[in-house]
Steps between C-alpha positions, in 0.01 A plus 500: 500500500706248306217381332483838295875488401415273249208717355769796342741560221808714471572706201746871441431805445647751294711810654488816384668866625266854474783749446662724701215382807640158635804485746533149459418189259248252642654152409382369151514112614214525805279276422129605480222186620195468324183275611530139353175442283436246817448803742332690235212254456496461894432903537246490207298216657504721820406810298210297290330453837432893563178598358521850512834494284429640105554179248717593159188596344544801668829519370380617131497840592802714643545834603905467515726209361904422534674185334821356531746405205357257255176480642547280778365694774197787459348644778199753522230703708162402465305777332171384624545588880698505814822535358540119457846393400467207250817260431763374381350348192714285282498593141651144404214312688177747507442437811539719852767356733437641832177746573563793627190632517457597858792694447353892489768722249448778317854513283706165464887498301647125465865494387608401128606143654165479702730410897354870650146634465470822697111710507352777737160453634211830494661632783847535330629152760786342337498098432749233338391157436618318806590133523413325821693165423399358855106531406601401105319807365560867331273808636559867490693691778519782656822751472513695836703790345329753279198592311484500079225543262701261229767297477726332236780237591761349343698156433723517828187627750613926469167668489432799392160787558322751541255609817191738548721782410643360211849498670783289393589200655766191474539226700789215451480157565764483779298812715188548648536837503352787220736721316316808344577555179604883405307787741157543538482709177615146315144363455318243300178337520602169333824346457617179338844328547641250303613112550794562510563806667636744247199710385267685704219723342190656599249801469417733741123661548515747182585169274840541449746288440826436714802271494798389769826648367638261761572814754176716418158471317447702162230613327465336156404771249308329277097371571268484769427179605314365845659212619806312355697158522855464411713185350814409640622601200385873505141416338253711573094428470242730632124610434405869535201702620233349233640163540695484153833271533868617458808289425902685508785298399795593779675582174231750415366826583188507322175298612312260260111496551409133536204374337173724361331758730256267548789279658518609855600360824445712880838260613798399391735193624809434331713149572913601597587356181284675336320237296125483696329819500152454670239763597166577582254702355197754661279199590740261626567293162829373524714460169865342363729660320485278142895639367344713244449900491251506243093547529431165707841554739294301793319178574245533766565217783289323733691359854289177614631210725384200654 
């Protein structure tokens, strides 16, 4: 297996600390291995050789999307069929890196520094993007422990969600293991945690919004909203019942409708930093966040590759 030594990088990750839920620090200096672009093109030219794999034509249309901080990483489920997971596509190059499209998952979270991508499949199976450096190649595995509807991970690998039930639960980096979050009366249908670790909010079945205190989750009085993303720095972005999008600075109560009514995206992904907001709308359209919270807040985008 020496000849694939030579096929891999090592770069850090960041470390981050969930309050009051962690016993212990994993160590900030691990280094995290990513697939040199040698191995990359050896798994696409195995890839290119099934037929029966979608091409990134099929990538136009979404039904879900997640991206990482500036762009470099965005991920998605296929809105056409099958729940086809479709990824990583590089922003800087236009083109798709590795396809994933065998890959069957309803819900998909990358991290704000794109090392851990986490998704549940239709039966509510949990997966991480796996690297198999002996084979020189990245596919989706199986978690033995627990069931979730959605997930949403951050910088360091804790992961946070929420199963059939919409029960609460966290899982860190360093543990295998699921700690429920609150009783079975603590319940939420979708939850989003950010980068960093510091902010968790989510809505529960009736639309309403709730945030981590750091020991409990509270309802936030004001809005209704469907599914949200937070920022690591307390940003929150969400779209409600008739697809209209919401923005909340962390040092604001009060929501800011984004765009026109005829402005309207079904989901929302929001980068940790907070600078790439992405979303889908009601037929799979994907579309950018251009900086601006006027009329014309978002460019539509099309993912192609080679």
């Amino acid at each position: 297996m020496k000849l694939y030594a030579s096929l891999f990088l090592s770069l850090f990750a960041d470390g981050a600390t969930p309050k009051n839920l962690r016993g212990s620090n994993p160590t900030d200096t691990q280094p995290v291995r990513k697939l040199s672009d040698m191995a990359i093109a050896m798994y696409k030219r195995d890839k290119s050789q099934q037929d029966s794999i979608p091409t990134w034509a099929d990538c136009s249309r979404m039904k879900q999307i997640t991206v990482s901080d500036n762009a470099k990483k965005v991920w998605g489920v296929i809105k056409k069929e099958g729940d086809n997971v479709c990824g990583p596509w590089d922003e800087e190059r236009n083109i798709g890196i590795i396809n994933h499209f065998d890959s069957r998952l309803k819900q998909i979270s990358i991290s704000g520094n794109g090392n851990h991508v986490w998704g549940v499949n239709s039966n509510d199976e949990i997966y991480f993007l796996y690297t198999d450096w002996d084979q020189g190649k990245e596919y989706f595995k199986r978690l033995q422990n627990g069931l979730l509807k959605q997930v949403s991970v951050t910088n360091n690998g804790d992961v946070w969600g929420v199963n059939k039930n919409d029960n609460i639960y966290f899982k860190s980096a360093n543990d295998d293991g699921w700690t429920q979050i609150g009783n079975d009366t603590t319940m939420l249908k979708q939850i989003s945690v950010s980068s960093n670790g510091e902010h968790v909010w989510g809505v529960n079945s009736d639309n309403l919004i709730y945030f981590w205190d750091g020991g409990r989750f509270l309802q936030f009085p004001h809005g209704t909203l469907k599914q949200v993303e937070v920022t690591d720095d307390g940003d929150v972005w969400g779209v409600n019942k008739n697809d209209k999008i919401y923005f909340k600075s962390a040092n604001d109560d009060g929501w800011t409708h984004v765009g026109t009514d005829t402005t309207m995206l079904d989901y929302i992904s929001v980068s940790g930093d907070g600078k790439q907001v992405w979303g889908v709308n009601d037929d799979g359209a994907i579309y950018q966040w251009n900086g601006s919270f006027g009329n014309r807040p978002f460019n539509q985008k099309i993912m192609y590759g080679n």
